[in-house]
Each structure stands twice: as structure tokens, then as C-alpha cells.
N, C-alpha and C positions, 0 to 999 in steps of 0.2 A: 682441155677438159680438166686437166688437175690444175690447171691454173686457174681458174673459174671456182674449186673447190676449196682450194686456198684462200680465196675473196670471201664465198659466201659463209664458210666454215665457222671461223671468228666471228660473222655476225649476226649468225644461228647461235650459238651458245651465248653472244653477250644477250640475246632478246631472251632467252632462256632463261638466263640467267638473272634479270631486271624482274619477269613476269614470277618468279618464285619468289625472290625480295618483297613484291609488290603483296603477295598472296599472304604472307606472316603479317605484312604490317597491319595493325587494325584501323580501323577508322578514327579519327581524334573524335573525341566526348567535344560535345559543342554547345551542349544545353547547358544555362545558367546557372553557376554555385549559388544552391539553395539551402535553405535550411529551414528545419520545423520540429516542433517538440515529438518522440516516438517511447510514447511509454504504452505500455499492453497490459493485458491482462494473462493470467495462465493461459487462457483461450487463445492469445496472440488476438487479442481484439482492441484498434487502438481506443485507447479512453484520455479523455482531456482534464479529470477530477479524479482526485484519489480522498476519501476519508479517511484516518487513521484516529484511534484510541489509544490510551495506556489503561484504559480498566482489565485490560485480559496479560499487562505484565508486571512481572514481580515489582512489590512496594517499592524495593530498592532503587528499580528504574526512574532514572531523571529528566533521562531525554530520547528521541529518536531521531535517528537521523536517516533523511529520504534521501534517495539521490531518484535526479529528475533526466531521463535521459533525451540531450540533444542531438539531433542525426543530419547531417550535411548531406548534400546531394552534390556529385561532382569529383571531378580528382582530389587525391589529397594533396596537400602539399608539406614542403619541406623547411616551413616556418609554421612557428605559433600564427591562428587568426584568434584576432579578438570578436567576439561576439555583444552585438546589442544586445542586452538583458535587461528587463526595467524589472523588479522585484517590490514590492508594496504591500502594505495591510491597510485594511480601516477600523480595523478592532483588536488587532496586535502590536506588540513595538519590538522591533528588532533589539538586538542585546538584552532583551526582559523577557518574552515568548519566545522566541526565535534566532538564531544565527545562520548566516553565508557562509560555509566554509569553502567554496573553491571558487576559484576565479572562472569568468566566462570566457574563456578562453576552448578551441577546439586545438589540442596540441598537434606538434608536424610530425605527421606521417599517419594522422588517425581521422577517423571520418566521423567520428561521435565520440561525446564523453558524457559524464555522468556529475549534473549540476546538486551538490548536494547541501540540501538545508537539513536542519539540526533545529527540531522540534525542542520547546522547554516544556516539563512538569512544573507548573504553577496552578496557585488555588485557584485562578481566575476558572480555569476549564472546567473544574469539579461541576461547575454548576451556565457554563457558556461554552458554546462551540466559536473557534477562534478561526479566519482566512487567510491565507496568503495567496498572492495573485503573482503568476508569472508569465511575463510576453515579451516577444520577440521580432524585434525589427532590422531592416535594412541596413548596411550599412557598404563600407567599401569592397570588405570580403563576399559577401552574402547578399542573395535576394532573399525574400519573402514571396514567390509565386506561388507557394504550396499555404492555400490559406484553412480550408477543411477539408475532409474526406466524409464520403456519405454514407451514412449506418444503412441504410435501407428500411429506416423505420418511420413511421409517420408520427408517433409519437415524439422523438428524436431524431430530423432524422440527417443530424452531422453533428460530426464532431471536429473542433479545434484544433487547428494545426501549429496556431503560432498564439494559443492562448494555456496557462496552465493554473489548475486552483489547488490548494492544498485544505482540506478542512481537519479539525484534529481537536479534543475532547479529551474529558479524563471520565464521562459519565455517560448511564445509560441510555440513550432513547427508544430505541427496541431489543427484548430479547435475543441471548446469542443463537446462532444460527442452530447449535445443536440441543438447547435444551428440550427435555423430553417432560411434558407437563404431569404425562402417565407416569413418572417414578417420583417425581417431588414436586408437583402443583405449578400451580399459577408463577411466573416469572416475577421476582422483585431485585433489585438491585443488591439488598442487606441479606437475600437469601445465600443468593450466588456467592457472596465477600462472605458468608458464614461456611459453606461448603469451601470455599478457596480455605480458610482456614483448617479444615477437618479433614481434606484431600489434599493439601497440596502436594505431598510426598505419595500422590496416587496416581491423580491425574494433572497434565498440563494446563495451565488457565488457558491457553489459548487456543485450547481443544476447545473448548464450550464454544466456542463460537465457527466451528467446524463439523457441517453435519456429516454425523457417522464417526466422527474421530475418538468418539468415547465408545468402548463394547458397551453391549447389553448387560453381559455379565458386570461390567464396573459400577451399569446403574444399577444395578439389584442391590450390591454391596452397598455404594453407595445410600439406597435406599434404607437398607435394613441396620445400617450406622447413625442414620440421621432418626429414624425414629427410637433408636435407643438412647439417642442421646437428647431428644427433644422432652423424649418421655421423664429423664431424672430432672431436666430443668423445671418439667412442670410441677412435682413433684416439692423439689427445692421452692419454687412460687409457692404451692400451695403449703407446705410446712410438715410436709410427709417426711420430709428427708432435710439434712444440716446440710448447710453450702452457700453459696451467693451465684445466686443467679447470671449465665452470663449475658452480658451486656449487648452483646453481638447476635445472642437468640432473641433478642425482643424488637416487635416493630419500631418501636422507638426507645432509644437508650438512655433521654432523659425525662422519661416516664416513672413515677414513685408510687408503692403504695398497688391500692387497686386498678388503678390506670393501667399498669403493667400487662402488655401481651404480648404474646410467645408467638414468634412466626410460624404460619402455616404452610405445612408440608405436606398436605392432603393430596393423594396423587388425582389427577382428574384423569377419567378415564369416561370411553362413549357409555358405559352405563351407568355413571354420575346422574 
């Protein structure tokens, strides 16, 4: 009997002991290193276009720079891959609009990096919205199986996985998200750059295009500054008062004479 225990003993524990080995180790990842563009929104909702502006930051600003995030599917590894990137405009030119600053490169030991271009301020945008196109393909490190994912909209209803657009401007095409017509009227572009003048040590510019991000109280203030100060312009125009009219309160600033008029700041409201 202890001879028999002796045998079986050692090969009770060594099965034991395999079957615990066995239970830590995980299963190897077996699915395809892939990749595809994973940029979101606050919402964490993926989107494949982003538009960007410079009308809502200081004059000073020259450029912007995006970073566009790439996300790998799969183990990392313990070298640089390189990444197929094809980068393109058909209304922009690289080094004049636009610059690459980072290599397409996913470095070792990371499963995503952050592809960033560098937006230029030039007069072109003042008055043209300008693209850049970015997509991504196959190559030795990487598949491309992840092509879109589905919004669940019929209007829309996928977005781009291995496709990216960058749109980007220096001008208005609709008002910002937060102006309030009821403290100072109808939206114009030379209103807005006239209040950025008269606020800007008040409110953020890139509040205005954030609804809610301005209080009530700031527009009242606001309001009751803008017609003080609307009112000596007119004033100045009509020869009530010494001074030169500013050039930034008139619809048009190279208007002479009786041509000249003063932007309207009429608040509209539902009993208008």
C-alpha cells in the first residue's frame, strides 16, 4: 500500500500541478493586427470628419495643430511599425496650408498614437474652406479588416474606419452655437469681431460658439455696453458729438460719407 502511494503520489501533484500552469495561462490573441482611425467625439461617438475654425481664436494664432488618433488592434510589440498613411489635399498644399509633423509610425510597446497635422492661418481660408484627406492601408504590420462601423442612422448610416477628412476655415458660415439673438440681434460676422473687441478681457471667444458657456448676466452687461457704445458712434456719425467714427462699428468699413451705417444691434425677441 505505501508502495503504490509512493507511485501514485508524485503523479497526483505533478497533474496538479500542469492543470494550475494550464489555468493562469491565457489563450494566445489570434486575430489579425489591425488598424483603423479612432477619433470621438465628447460623446465617445466615433466620427471620421472633424471641421475646425480659427475665427473663435486670438488674432495672434497662426496655426492649429490636430492630432488624428491611430488605434491598432492586436498585441503590441517591442519594435517601431510603420504605418501605411497616404495624406493628400486637392485645394491645399503642404508646407503653404499645412504640415506633417509625426511620423506614421505606431511606436514599441503602444497600441495607438496620435498622427498630428498642423493646420496654417493664411488669407486663402478667410474666404474658402480648405481639405485634407487621410487613409489607411495594408501593409506587412497591419490589416485593414476594420473598414466602417455603423451609426445606426439612415440618414448616415456609417462611418469610416480607414478613411479621415480634416475641413478648416478662418470664416463664418453659420452663427456660433451660443449667440443669443434676444441680447444683440441678428448674427453677422463684423458684429461678433466688434464685440470680440469690446469683450475680449470679459468673455472667451470660444465661448460664443458654446451654448450656455456665456451667463445671462454677461449678456445683459454685454448688452447694455454695446448700446452705450453704439449709441456715441451714432452720434459721432451724425455730428452730435467730436470723434471718428469706428471703423469696426460700421457694416462696411470702406463706406464714405452718407453710405456709412452702423451695425445693428437690435435685440430680436418673440414679440419683435
Amino acid at each position: 500500500m505505501m508502495k503504490n502511494l509512493k507511485i501514485w503520489f508524485p503523479m497526483c501533484l505533478a497533474l496538479c500541478l500542469w492543470s494550475a500552469c494550464d489555468e493562469r495561462t491565457p489563450d494566445l490573441y489570434s486575430a489579425p493586427d489591425g488598424i483603423y482611425f479612432n477619433n470621438r467625439t465628447s460623446g465617445s461617438v466615433l466620427v471620421d470628419t472633424t471641421t475646425l475654425t480659427f475665427v473663435y481664436e486670438p488674432d495672434e494664432t497662426m496655426y492649429l495643430d490636430v492630432p488624428v488618433v491611430i488605434q491598432t488592434i492586436g498585441r503590441q510589440a517591442d519594435i517601431d511599425r510603420p504605418v501605411n498613411l497616404k495624406v493628400w489635399s486637392d485645394n491645399a498644399e503642404e508646407g503653404v496650408d499645412y504640415e506633417l509633423l509625426t511620423p506614421a509610425v505606431v511606436p514599441a510597446h503602444a497600441s495607438m498614437f496620435s498622427y498630428v497635422v498642423r493646420l496654417k492661418r493664411t488669407e486663402a481660408i478667410k474666404t474658402g474652406l480648405k481639405s485634407i484627406y487621410l487613409e489607411l492601408s495594408a501593409n506587412e504590420y497591419f490589416t485593414t479588416f476594420l473598414e466602417r462601423d455603423s451609426t445606426g442612422s439612415e440618414e448616415r448610416p456609417y462611418t469610416e474606419m480607414l478613411k479621415f477628412r480634416i475641413d478648416f476655415s478662418d470664416f463664418y458660415s453659420t452663427p456660433p452655437v451660443g449667440w443669443l439673438p434676444e441680447y444683440v440681434g441678428e448674427f453677422s460676422e463684423r458684429k461678433l469681431r466688434l464685440m470680440w473687441k469690446l469683450f475680449d478681457d470679459v468673455v472667451d471667444r470660444a465661448d460664443y460658439n458654446v451654448k450656455g458657456a456665456i451667463p445671462f448676466n454677461k449678456w445683459v452687461y454685454m448688452q447694455r455696453e454695446i448700446d452705450t457704445y453704439m449709441t456715441k458712434q451714432l452720434y459721432i456719425l451724425l455730428g452730435y458729438e467730436q470723434g471718428t467714427v469706428d471703423v469696426d462699428a460700421l457694416v462696411d468699413p470702406a463706406a464714405e460719407g452718407d453710405d456709412r451705417q452702423l451695425l445693428d444691434f437690435t435685440p430680436i425677441t418673440s414679440d419683435n
